[in-house]
N, C-alpha and C positions, 0 to 999 in steps of 0.2 A: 326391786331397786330402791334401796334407801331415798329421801330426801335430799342426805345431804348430798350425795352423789347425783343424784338428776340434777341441782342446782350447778355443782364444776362442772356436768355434761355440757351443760345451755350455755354457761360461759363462755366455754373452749369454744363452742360453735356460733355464739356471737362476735368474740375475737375473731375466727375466721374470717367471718362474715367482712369485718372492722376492716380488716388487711387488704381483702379482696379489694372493700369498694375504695381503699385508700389507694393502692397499686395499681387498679385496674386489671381486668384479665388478659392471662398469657396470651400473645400474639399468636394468630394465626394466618398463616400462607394462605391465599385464595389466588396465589398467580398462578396461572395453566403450564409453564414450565419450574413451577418451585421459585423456593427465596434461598439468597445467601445472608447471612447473618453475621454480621461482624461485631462482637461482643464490647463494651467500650476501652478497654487496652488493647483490641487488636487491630490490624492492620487492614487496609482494604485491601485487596491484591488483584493485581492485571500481568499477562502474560503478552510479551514479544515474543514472533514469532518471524524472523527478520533473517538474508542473510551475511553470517558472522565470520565464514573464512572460508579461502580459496578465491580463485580470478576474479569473483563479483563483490568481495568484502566491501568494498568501500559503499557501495550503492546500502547495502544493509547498514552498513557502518552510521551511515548517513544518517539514517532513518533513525537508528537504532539512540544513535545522542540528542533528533529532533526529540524522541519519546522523553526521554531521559530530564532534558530542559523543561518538560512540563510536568511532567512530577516534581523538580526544583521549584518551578515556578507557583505550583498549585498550592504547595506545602501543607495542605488539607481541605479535604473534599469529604464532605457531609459530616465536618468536626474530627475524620479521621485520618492518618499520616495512610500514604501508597506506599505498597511494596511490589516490587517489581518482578516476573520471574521471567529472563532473557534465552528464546531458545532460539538454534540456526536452522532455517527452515534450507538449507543447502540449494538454492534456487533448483532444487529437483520436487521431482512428483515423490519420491521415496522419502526425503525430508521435508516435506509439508505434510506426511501421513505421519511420521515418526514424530514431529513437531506436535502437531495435532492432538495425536492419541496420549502424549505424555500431559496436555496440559490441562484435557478433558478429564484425566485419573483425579486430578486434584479438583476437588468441590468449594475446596473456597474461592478459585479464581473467578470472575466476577465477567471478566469480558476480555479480550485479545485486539493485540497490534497486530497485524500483517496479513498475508505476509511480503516479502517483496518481491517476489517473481511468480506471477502468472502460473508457472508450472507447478510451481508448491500451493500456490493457492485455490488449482481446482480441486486436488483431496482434502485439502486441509480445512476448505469450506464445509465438505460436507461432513465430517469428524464434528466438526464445531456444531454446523446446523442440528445434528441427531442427536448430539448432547443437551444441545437445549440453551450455547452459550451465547454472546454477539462477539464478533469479528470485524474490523473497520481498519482496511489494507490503505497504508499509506502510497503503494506503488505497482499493484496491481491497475493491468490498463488496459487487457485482452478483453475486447467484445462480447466472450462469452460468459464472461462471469457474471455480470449482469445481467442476462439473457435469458429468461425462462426456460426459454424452450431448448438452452443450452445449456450449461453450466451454473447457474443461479441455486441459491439457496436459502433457507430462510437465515438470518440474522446474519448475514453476509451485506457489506457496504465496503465505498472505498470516497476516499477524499483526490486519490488522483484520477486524472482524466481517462475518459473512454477512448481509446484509438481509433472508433469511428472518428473522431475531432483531428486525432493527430495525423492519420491517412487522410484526410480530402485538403490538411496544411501543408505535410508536403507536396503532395501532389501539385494545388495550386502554386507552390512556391514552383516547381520546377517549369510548370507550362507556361504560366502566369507572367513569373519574373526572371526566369532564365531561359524562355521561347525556346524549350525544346519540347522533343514532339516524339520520342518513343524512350522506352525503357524496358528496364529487366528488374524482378525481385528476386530476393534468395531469403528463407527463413529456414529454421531446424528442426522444424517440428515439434516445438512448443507450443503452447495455448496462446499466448503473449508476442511472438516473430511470427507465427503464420497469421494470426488475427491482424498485428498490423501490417503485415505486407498485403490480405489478403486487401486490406479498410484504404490502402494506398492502390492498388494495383485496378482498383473497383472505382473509385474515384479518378483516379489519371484516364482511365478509359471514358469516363463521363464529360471529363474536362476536353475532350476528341484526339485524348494522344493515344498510341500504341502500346501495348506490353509485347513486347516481341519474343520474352522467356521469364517464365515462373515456375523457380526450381527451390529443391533444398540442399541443404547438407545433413549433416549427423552432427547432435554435439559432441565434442571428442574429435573432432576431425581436424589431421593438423595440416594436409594436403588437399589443397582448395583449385589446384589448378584442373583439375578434369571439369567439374562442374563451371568455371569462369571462363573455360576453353569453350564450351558448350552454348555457355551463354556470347561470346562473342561471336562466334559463329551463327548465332537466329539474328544478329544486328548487323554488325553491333549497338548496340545501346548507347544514346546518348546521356542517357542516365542511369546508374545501376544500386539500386535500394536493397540494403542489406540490414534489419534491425534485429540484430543479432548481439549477442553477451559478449564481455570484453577477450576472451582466450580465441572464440572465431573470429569475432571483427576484425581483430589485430591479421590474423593469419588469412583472411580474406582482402585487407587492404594492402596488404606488402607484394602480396601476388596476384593481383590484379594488375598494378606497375607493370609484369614482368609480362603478362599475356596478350601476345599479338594482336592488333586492333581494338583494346581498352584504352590505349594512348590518351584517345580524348574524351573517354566518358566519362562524368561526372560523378566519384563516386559518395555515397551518401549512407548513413549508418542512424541509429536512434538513440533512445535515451540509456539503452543497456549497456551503451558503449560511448555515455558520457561520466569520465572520472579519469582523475589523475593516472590515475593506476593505468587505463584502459590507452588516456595520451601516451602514455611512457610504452607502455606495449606495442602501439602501433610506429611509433616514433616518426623518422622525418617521413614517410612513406603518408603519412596522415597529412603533411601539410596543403593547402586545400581543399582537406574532403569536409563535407558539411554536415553537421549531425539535428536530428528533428527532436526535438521535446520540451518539455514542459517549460515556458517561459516563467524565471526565478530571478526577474527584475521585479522583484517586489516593492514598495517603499513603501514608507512612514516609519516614526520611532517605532511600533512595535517590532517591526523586522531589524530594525540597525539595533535595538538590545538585545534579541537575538541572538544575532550574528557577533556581538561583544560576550556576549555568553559561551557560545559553540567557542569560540578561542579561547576564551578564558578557563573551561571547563576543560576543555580538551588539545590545548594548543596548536592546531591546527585551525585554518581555514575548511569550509566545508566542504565536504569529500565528494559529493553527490548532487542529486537534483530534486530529491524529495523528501528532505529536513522537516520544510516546512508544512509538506503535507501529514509527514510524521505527528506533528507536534500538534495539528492541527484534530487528525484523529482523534490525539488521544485528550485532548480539550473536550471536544466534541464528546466524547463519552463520559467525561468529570463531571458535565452540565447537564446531562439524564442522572445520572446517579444524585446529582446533588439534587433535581429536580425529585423524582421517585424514589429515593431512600424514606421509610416510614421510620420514622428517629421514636425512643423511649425517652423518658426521662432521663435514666440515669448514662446515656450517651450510647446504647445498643442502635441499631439501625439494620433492617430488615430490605435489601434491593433484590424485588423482581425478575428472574430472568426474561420473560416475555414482556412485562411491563418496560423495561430496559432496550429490550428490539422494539418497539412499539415509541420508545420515545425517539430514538436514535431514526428511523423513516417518518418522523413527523419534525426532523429539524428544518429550522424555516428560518433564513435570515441569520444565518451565523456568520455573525464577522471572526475571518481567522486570518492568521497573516497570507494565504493564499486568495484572499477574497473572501466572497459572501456564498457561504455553504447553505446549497436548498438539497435536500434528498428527496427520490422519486421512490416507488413502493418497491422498489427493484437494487435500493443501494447507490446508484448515481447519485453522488454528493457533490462533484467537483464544479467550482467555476473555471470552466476549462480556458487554458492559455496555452499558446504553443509557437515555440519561436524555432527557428532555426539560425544553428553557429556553426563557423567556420574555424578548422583548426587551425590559429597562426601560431606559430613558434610554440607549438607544444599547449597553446593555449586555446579555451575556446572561444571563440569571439562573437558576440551576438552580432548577426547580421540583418534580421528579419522577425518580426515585420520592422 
């Protein structure tokens, strides 16, 4: 090898050298479920996972514009613009796997909204958990999802309340302040209706009232009188809990009116079957009956800009009851990412998937418009509230506490 040649050898490999320690070495992943990488013109990307049509739209719908406000709101998280990718988790167990598997195929998504029913949410957790993403359900509220030894998964949380909370408030609410002293439940076999009936039915009996029939129906079912017949007959009940989705509730409250010896029972429905849609469905047949969930007397300016936003975005009034847990979710997830994104110089950024679930179970003290968000190693995030309304004139009226 010539001189002169070995000299532009040493060069070229000093220049290397030059570049290296000016640049810094290429990034490398050391998280235990991988990094996503979002290059500096690209976008971050999260996935809804909500649902978007049919008798429970609006509850999705809800949710699905609280998400929507906080991307507005955020306008960039760790220097970069959110993109959104909105799927309909069908409040079935079949569209929370379909939801699921399609949002796990795409590797740039970063972390997931939902979903909003219980039934789509115990496949759709574990789709997520095996892929290695986070998940933070704005409306999921079934006992079990949280539950180890049940339905529980890793990177699975939720910001709405556990239905242990919401079963021992109705409950109290009915013995408590409306001194009666037996009842009946009806759910349909979802994760979500038998978990809260089961959190209600468990607590009424502690508070020393009676459950005199705990039964179900099928969803799909549009003839409710055999089962209401059934249940009047072990009572009748003076109180009859039914937290059931807006297509049964509606067809469980209009025939109940009709069944011999219901005259005077109290009937009572949950948050599945709070929303416009769900009043108009059940119509005057509803006036009286009182519905349990998540109390969304929120105040301070952060909630009344909000709620000028949801209308001005969307010109309606809010559809549903969990906007704000929506919105609060997907906050909640912006402030890990912006926490744990390892940023380059030239605006690249590098977010952990297990660093991500790791930060997301260590939140502590988040103020969101629903309250102060603490998470347990388990996904319970919510500061739980729970009211109950009565339907007056197609309306719901907060009655309690």
């Amino acid at each position: 090898m010539t001189r002169k040649l070995l000299f532009v050898l040493s060069m070229l490999v000093l220049a290397g050298l030059a570049l290296a320690a000016c640049g810094g070495a290429a990034y490398e992943c050391d998280d235990a479920l991988g990094c996503v990488t979002y290059a500096p013109d690209e976008p971050i990307r999260i996935a809804s996972a909500l649902v978007l049509t049919g008798p429970n739209a609006d509850l999705g719908l809800d949710s699905q514009y609280g998400v929507e406000i906080a991307i507005e709101d955020a306008g960039e998280v760790a220097g970069h613009p959110v993109e959104l990718q909105a799927e309909d988790d069908g409040c079935s167990s079949e569209g929370g796997q379909a939801a699921g598997q399609k949002i796990v195929s795409d590797p740039t998504i970063i972390g997931v909204i939902g979903t909003s029913c219980s039934g789509a949410g115990v496949p759709m957790s574990e789709v997520v958990s095996t892929a290695g993403y986070a998940m933070v359900s704005p409306s999921n509220t079934a006992p079990a999802l949280t539950d180890p030894d049940q339905a529980w998964n890793p990177g699975y949380l939720r910001t709405a309340h556990n239905d242990k909370v919401q079963g021992a408030a109705i409950a109290s609410y009915a013995i408590n302040d409306l001194g009666l002293k037996s009842a009946a439940a009806i759910h349909d076999g979802e994760p979500y209706t038998e978990g809260l009936a089961n959190a209600f039915a468990e607590s009424f009996e502690k508070l020393g009232g009676t459950i005199v029939e705990f039964t179900a129906i099928n969803v799909g079912d549009t003839d409710m009188r055999p089962v209401l017949t059934s249940v009047a007959a072990a009572g009748p009940p003076e109180f009859l809990y039914y937290p059931v989705f807006t297509a049964e509730c509606a067809f469980l409250s209009k025939q109940a009116r009709e069944v011999s010896g219901l005259e005077n029972t109290v009937l009572a429905a949950a948050d599945g079957c709070i929303s416009d849609a769900a009043a108009e469905a059940i119509g005057d047949a509803g006036e009286g009956m009182v519905f349990s969930g998540p109390d969304i007397s929120f105040s301070g300016t952060a909630y009344e800009v909000f709620k000028v936003t949801y209308q001005d975005m969307y010109g309606t009034d809010t559809l549903s009851v969990f906007h704000a847990h929506a919105y609060d979710a997907t906050n909640m997830m912006f402030a890990c990412i912006e926490e744990i994104a390892v940023k380059e110089d030239d605006g690249t950024i590098h977010v952990g998937r297990q660093a991500l679930r790791d930060c997301l179970y260590a939140t502590s003290g988040f103020s969101g418009l629903t309250g102060t968000l603490n998470c347990d190693q388990y996904g319970d995030c919510a500061d739980p509230k729970i009211s109950v309304s009565e339907l007056q004139g197609g309306e719901y009226v907060k009655i309690w506490p």
